[in-house]
TORDRENKE-92348 format. One line per field, with one value per residue (C-alpha): residue number from 0; residue in one letter; x, y, z. Coordinates in pm, whole numbers, plus 32768, in hexadecimal, padded with zeros to 4 digits. Layout:
! residues N
nr <- NUM, ...
rest <- a, ...
east <- X, ...
north <- Y, ...
up <- Z, ...
This chain:
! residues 447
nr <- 0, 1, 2, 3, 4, 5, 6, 7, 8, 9, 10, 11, 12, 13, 14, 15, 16, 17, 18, 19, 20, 21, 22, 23, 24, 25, 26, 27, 28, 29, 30, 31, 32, 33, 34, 35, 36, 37, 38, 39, 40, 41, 42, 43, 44, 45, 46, 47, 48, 49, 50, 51, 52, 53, 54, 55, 56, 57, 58, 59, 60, 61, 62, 63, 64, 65, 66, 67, 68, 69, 70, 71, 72, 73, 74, 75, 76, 77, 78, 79, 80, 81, 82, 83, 84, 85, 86, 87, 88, 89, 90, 91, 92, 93, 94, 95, 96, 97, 98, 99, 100, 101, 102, 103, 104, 105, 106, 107, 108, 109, 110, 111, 112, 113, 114, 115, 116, 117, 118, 119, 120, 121, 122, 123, 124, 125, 126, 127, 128, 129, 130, 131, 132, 133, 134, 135, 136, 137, 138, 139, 140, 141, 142, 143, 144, 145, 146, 147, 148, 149, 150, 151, 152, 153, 154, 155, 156, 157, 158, 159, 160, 161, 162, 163, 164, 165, 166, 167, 168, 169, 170, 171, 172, 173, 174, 175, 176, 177, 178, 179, 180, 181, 182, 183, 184, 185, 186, 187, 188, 189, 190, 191, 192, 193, 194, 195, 196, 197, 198, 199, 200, 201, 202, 203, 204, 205, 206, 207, 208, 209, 210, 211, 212, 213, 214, 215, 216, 217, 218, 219, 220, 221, 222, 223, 224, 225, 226, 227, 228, 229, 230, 231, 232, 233, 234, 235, 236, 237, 238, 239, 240, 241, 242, 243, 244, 245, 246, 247, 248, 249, 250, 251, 252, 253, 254, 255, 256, 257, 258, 259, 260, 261, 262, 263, 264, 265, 266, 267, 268, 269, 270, 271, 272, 273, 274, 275, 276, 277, 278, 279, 280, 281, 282, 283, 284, 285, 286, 287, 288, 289, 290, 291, 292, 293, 294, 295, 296, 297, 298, 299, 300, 301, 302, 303, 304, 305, 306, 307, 308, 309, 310, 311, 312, 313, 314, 315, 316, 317, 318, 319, 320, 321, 322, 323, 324, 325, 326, 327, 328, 329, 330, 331, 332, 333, 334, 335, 336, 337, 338, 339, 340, 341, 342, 343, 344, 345, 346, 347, 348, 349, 350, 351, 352, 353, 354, 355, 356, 357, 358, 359, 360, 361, 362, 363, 364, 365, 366, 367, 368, 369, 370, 371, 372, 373, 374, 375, 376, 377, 378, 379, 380, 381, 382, 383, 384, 385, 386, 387, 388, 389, 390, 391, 392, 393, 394, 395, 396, 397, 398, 399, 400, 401, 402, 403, 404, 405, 406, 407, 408, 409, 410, 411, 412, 413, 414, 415, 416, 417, 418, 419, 420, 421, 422, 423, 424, 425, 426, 427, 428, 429, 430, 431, 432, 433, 434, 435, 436, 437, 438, 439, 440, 441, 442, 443, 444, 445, 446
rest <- x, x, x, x, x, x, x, x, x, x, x, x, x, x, x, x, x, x, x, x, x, x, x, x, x, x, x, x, x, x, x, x, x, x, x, x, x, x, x, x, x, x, x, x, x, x, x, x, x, x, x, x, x, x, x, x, x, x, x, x, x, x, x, x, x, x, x, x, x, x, x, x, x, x, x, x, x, x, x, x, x, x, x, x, x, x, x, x, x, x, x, x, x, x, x, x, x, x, x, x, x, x, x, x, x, x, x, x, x, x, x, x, x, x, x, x, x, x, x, x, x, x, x, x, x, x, x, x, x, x, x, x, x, x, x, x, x, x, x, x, x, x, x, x, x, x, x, x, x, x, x, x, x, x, x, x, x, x, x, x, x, x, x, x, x, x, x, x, x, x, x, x, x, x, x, x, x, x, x, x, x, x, x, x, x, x, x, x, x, x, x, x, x, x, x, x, x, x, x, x, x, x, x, x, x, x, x, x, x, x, x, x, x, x, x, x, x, x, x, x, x, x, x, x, x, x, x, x, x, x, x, x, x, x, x, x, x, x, x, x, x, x, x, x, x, x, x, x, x, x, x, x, x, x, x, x, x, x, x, x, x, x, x, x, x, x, x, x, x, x, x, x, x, x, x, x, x, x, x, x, x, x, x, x, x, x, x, x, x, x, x, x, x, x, x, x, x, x, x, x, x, x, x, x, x, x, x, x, x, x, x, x, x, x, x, x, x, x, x, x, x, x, x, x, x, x, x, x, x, x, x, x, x, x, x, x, x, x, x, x, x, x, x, x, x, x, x, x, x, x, x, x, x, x, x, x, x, x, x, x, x, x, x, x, x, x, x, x, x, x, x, x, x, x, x, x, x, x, x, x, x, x, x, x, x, x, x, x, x, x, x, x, x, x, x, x, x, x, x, x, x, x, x, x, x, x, x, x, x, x, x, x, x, x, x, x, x, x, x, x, x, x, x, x, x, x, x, x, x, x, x, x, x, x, x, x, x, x, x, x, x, x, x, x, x, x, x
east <- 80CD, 7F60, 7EAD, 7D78, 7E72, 7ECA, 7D6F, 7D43, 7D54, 7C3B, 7B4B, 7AFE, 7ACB, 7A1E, 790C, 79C1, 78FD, 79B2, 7B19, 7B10, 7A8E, 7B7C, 7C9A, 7C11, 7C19, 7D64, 7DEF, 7D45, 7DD6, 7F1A, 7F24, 7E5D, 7EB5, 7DFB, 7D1E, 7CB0, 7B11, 7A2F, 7A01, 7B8E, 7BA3, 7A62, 7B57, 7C71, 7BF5, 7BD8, 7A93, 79BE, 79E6, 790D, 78D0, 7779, 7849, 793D, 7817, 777D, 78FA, 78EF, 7799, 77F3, 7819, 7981, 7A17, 7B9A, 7C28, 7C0B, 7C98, 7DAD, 7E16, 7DED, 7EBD, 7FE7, 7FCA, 7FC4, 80C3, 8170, 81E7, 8331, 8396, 8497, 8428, 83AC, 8295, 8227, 80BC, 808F, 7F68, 7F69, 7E0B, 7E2B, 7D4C, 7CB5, 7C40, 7AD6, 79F5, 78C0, 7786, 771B, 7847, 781B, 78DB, 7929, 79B6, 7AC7, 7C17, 7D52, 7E56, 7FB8, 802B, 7F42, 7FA2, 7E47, 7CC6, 7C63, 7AF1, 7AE9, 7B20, 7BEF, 7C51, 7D3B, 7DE6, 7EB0, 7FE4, 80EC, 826B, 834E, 8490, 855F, 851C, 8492, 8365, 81F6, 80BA, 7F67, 7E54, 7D34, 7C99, 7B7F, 7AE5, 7ABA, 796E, 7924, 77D3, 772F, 7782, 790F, 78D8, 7812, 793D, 7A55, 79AE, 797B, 7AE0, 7B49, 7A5B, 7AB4, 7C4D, 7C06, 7B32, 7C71, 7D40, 7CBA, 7C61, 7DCE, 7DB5, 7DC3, 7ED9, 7E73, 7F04, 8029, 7FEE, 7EC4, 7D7B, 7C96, 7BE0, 7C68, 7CA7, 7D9F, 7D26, 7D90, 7E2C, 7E44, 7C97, 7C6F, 7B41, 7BA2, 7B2B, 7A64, 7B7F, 7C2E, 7B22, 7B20, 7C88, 7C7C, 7B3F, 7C32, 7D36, 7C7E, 7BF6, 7D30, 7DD1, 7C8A, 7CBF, 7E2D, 7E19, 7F56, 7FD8, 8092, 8142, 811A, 81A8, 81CA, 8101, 8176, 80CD, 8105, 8134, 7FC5, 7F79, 80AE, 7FD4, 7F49, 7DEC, 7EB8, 7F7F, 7E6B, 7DC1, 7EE6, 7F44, 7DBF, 7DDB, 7EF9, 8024, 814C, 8148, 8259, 8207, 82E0, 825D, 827C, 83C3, 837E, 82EA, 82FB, 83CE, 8468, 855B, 84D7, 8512, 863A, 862C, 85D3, 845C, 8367, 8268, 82F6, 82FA, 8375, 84F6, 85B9, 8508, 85EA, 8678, 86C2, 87EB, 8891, 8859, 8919, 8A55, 89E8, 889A, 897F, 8965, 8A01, 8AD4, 8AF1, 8B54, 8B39, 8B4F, 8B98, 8A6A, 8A6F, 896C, 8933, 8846, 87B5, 86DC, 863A, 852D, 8468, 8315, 8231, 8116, 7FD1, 8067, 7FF7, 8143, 82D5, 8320, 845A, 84C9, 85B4, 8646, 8710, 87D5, 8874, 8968, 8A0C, 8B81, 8BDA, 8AA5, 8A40, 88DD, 8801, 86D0, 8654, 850E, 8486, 8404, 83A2, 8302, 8232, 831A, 83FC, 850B, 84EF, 8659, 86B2, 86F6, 858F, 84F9, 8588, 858B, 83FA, 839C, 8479, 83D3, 826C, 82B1, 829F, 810E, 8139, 81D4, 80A9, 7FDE, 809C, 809D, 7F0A, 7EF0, 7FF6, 7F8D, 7E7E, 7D43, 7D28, 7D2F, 7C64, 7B22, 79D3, 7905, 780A, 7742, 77B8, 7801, 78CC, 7993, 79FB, 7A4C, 7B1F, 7BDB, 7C1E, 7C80, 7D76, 7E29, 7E27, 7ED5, 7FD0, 8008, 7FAB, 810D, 81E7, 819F, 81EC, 8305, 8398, 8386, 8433, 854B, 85D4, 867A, 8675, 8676, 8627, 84E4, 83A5, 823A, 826E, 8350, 8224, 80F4, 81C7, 820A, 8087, 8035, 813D, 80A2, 7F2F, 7F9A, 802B, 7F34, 7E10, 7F04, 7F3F, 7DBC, 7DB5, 7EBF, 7E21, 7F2F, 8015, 819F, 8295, 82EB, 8451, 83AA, 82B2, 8386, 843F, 8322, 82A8, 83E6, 841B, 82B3, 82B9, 83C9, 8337, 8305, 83E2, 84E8, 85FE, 869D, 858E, 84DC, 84A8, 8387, 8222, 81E4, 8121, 7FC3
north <- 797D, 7908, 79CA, 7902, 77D3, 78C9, 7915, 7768, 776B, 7874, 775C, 7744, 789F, 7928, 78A6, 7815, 7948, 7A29, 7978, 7989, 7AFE, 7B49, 7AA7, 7B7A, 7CC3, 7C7D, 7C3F, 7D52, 7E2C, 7DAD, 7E09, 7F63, 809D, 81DA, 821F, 80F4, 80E5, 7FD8, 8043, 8068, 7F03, 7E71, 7F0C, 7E39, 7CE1, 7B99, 7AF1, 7AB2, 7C41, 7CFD, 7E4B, 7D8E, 7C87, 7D9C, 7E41, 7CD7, 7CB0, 7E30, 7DA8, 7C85, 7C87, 7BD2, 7B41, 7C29, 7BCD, 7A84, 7AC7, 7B72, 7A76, 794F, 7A03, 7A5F, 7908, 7856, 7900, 7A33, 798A, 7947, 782A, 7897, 7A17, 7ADE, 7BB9, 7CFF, 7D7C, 7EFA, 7FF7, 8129, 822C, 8275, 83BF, 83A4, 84E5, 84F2, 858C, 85E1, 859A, 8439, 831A, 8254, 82D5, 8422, 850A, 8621, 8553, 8606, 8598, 85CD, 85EF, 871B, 878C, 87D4, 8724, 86D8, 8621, 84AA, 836F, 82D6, 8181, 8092, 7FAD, 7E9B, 7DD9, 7CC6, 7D3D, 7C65, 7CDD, 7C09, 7C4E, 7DAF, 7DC9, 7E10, 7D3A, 7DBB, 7CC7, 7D96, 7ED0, 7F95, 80DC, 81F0, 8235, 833C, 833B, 848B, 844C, 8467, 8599, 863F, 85F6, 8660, 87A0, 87F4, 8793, 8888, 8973, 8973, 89A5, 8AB8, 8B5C, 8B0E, 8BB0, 8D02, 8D15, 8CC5, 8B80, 8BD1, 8B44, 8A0F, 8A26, 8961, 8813, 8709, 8791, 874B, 8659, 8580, 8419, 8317, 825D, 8119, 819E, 8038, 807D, 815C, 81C2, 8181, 826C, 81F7, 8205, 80F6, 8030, 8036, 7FB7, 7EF4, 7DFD, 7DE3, 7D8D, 7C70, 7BF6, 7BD8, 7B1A, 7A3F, 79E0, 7994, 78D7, 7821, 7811, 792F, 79B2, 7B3A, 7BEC, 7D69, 7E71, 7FAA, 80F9, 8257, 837A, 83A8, 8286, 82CA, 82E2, 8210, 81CC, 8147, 807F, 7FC5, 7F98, 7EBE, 7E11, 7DE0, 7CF3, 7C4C, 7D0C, 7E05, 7F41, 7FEE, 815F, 82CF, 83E4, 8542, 85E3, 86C7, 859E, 859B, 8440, 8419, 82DE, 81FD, 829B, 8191, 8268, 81DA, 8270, 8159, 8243, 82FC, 826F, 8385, 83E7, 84DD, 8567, 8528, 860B, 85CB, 86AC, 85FA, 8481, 83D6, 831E, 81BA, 81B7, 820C, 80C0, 8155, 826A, 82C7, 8404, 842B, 8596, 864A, 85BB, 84EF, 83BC, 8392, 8255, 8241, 8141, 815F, 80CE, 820F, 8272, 836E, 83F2, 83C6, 8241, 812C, 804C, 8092, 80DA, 805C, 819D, 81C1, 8335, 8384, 84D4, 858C, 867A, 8757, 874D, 888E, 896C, 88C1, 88B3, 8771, 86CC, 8571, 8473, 839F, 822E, 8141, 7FF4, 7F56, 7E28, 7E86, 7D54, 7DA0, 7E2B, 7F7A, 7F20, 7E57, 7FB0, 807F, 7F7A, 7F42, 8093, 80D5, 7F98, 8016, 8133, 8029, 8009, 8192, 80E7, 7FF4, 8108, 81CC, 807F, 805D, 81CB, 81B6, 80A4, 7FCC, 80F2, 8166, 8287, 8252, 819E, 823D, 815D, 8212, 810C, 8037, 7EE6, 7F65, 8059, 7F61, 7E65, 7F6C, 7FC2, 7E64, 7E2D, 7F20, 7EAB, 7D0A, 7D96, 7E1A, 7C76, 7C20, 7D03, 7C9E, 7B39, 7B67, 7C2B, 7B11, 7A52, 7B1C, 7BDA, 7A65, 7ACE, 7C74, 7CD9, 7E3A, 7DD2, 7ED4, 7EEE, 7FB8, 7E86, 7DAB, 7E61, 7EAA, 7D10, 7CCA, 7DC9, 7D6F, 7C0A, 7C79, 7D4D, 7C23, 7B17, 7C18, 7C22, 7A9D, 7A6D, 7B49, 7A6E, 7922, 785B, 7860, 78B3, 7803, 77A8, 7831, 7986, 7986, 79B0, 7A79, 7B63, 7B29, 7BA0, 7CED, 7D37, 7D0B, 7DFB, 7F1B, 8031, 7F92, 8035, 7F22, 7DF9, 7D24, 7C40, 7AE6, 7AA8, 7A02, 78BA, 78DC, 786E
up <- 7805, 77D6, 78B9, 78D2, 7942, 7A5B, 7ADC, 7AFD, 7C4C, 7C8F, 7C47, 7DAE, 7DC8, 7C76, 7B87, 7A43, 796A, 7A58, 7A2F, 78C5, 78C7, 79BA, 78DE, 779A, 7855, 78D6, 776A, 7728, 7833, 77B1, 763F, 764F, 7640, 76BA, 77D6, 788D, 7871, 7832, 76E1, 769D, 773D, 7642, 750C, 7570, 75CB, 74F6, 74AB, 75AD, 7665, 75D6, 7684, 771C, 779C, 782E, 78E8, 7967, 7A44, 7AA0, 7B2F, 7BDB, 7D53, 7D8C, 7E9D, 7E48, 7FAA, 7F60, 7DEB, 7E5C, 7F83, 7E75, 7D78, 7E5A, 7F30, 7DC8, 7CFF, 7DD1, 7F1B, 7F61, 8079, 816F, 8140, 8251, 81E4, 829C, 828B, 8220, 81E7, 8141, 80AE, 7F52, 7EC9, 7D63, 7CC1, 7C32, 7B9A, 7B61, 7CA7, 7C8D, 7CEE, 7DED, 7F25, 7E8C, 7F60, 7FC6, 8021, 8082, 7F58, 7FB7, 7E0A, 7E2A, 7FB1, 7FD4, 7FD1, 7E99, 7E0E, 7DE8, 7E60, 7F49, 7F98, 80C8, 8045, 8112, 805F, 80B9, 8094, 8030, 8101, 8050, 7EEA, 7F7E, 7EB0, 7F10, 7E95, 7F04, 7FB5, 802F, 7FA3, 801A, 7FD7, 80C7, 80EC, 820D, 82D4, 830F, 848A, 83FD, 8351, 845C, 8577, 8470, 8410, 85A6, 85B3, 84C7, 8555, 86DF, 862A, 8576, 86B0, 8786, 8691, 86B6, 87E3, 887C, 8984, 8AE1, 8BA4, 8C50, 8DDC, 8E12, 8EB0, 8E8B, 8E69, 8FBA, 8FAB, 8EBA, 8EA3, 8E5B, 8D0D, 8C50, 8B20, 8A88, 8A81, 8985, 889B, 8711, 85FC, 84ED, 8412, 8521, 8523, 83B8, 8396, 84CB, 8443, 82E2, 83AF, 845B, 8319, 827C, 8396, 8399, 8262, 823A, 838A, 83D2, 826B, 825B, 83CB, 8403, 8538, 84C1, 83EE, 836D, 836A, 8327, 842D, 8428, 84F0, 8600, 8707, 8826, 877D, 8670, 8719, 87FA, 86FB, 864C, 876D, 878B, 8645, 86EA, 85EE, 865A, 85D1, 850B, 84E2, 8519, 8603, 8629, 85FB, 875C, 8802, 897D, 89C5, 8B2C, 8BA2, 8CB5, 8E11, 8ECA, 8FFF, 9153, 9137, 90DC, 90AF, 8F91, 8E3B, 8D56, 8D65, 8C77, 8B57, 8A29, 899B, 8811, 87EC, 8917, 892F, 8A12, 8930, 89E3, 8913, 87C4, 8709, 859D, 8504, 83A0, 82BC, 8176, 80B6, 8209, 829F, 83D0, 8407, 855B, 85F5, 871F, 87CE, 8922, 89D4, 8A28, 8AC0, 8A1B, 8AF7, 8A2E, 89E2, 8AB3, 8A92, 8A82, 88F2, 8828, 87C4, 86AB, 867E, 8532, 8560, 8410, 843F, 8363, 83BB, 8318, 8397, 84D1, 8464, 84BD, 849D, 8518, 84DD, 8600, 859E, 86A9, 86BF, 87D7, 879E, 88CB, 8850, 86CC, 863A, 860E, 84AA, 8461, 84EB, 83B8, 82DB, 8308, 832B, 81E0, 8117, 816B, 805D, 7F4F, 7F8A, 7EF6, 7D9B, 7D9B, 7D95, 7C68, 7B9F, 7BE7, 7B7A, 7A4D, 79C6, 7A3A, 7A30, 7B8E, 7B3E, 79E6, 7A52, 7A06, 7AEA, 7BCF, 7C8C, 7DC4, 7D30, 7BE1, 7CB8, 7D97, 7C67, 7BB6, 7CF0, 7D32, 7BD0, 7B9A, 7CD5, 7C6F, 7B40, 7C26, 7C8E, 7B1F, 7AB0, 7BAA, 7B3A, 79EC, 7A31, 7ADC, 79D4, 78E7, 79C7, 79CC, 7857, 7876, 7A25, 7995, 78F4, 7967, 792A, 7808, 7747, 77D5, 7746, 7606, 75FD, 7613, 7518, 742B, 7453, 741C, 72C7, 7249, 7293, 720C, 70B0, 70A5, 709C, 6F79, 6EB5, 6DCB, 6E49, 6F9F, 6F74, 6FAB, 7117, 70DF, 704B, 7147, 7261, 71F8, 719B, 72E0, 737A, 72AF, 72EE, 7412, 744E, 73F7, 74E5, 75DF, 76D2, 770E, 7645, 75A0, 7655, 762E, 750D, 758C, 74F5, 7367, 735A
């Protein structure tokens, strides 16, 4: 449980000053209550983290890809697992004129866009032990030239809106040509994600094998997807519920690629790979290799169909992957594992001060992002640890553990002589106990 044991093998990465004020925050972090600030950190920490000494790391320009990969390679990797890659925005409210990257972010909690920051994160998933560790933040920070297009965007919408669209004419427009779907121009947001992508793959190299990411339904699309398969992944994502898919003509005409459109209230019964019902409703799974128009390639299209026996009413969800050979089952069960990222986030927010920070400048933005996530990795660590004797152990019983632990060294320092060993641990353990939510958990070791 010595966290500046932990941080050891960050020595290649980090200056020694910024290991051991790493480990003192991190204690900190641990123990505290209340918001998460660099002051609220400074009132928590042992000797040697001052609140200067909490500003000098908020200053310091570190290397956190190269953290987090260390720290997960080091103490979070599992042999024999295989990992999936996953990306997800988060939206932090702010206030106030002056943080770095401040802007108007749509926040789904709030259904609507709200001022603040917003950040892209990229974690491993452990599909095994089904649990999400983050390896690569960034913040969003949108160029002028962004702003400009989306505001057009909107614009040109809302123009369309009122005045009705004309009909186009049936058919293809004269004049037009055949292009190359597969060559398409990414957004700056792509790019964005795309160069993270790369650097993260740079990095790990051939330690760790990756074959898939997973991504919401705002990247089902074909700029998306080339731009995955552009960093050499598959991509796991859902489209559109009213989608236009179509099965591969057979037919004699070589000319013609498209056949049937599919239709999602009748699938043909030789695509149905499962059946379930529970409460009166009916789980049905389909997969088919389909075509989309605006996508360059053939799609592995899975198509889940509820039905409600009694009324008759139904609704479905289309994933896919560009992986034309990956199961029917890896589809859901990646697409379905990418929502842990979302419990990272809740943690970072909960807990960890992403929420909290006070920062306004570049650097110290980008540390306290960055921070609040490797806290994320720093938990599930210690959690391991300790669900060996309680599996129902949370970050509650944790930070209750280090705080019970802080009262009571700060109280033995105060005492002309040290207990007894036998008294002291069980002090340690009834202190430590307070303000938990499950069975006790096993005492830290006495000073």
């Amino acid at each position: 449980m010595d966290i500046l044991a932990l941080l050891q093998h960050l020595n290649p990465v980090l200056a020694k000053t910024t290991i051991r004020q790493m480990s003192l925050i991190i204690y900190a972090l641990l123990a505290m209550t209340g918001r998460v600030t660099m002051l609220g950190i400074s009132r928590w920490t042992d000797k040697g983290g001052s609140y200067r000494t909490v500003q000098r790391f908020f200053q310091t320009t570190i290397p956190w890809v190269k953290v987090f990969w260390s720290f997960f390679h080091t103490h979070l990797e599992q042999s024999e697992t295989v990992y999936v890659l996953a990306g997800d925005e988060c939206v932090m409210t702010k206030s106030g004129k002056q943080t770095h990257g401040l802007d108007r972010f749509f926040s789904s909690l709030y259904g609507k866009p709200v001022p603040g920051i917003a950040l892209f994160a990229l974690s491993l998933i452990d599909t095994q032990a089904r649990r999400s560790y983050p390896v690569m933040a960034e913040q969003v920070v949108r160029t002028e030239e962004e702003k400009a297009a989306a505001k057009e965007k909107k614009q040109r919408r809302q123009t369309q809106k009122k005045k009705g669209e004309a009909k186009r004419k049936p058919g293809r427009p004269k004049g037009s040509k055949n292009r190359n779907k597969a060559d398409v121009c990414l957004t700056p947001e792509l790019l964005r994600i795309q160069e993270m992508i790369k650097q993260f793959l740079l990095l790990v190299g051939q330690a760790l094998p990756l074959a898939y990411i997973a991504l919401d339904g705002h990247f089902g699309n074909n700029n998306a997807l080339q731009m995955v398969l552009q960093c050499g992944l598959h991509l796991v994502s859902k489209l559109r519920y009213d989608s236009a898919l179509y099965f591969a003509y057979e037919g004699p005409d070589k000319r013609r690629k498209y056949g049937d459109k599919i239709d999602y209230a009748n699938i043909p019964a030789k695509y149905l790979k499962e059946t379930t019902t529970e409460d009166d409703i009916r789980t049905d799974i389909y997969q088919v290799a389909a075509l989309h128009k605006e996508f360059a390639q053939p799609l592995n299209v899975i198509i889940i169909v509820k039905t409600n026996i009694k009324t008759g009413a139904w609704a479905h969800v289309i994933l896919f992957s560009s992986d034309l050979d990956l199961a029917w089952e890896k589809v859901i069960d990646y697409y379905r594992l990418r929502f842990q990222i979302e419990f990272n986030f809740r943690d970072a927010k909960q807990y960890w001060g992403l929420e909290d920070f006070m920062n306004v400048k570049e650097t110290p933005v980008t540390n306290a992002i960055n921070l609040s996530l490797f806290m994320v990795n720093v938990s599930q660590l210690l959690l391991r640890y300790l669900r060996h004797k309680d599996s129902n152990v949370n970050v509650l019983d944790l930070k209750a553990l280090y705080r019970g632990h802080k009262y009571v060294v700060e109280t033995i320092k105060l005492l002309p002589e040290k207990p007894d060993p036998i008294l002291l641990s069980t002090i340690f353990e009834r202190i430590s106990g307070l303000g938990r939510i499950h069975n006790p958990l096993p005492s830290l070791n006495s000073p």
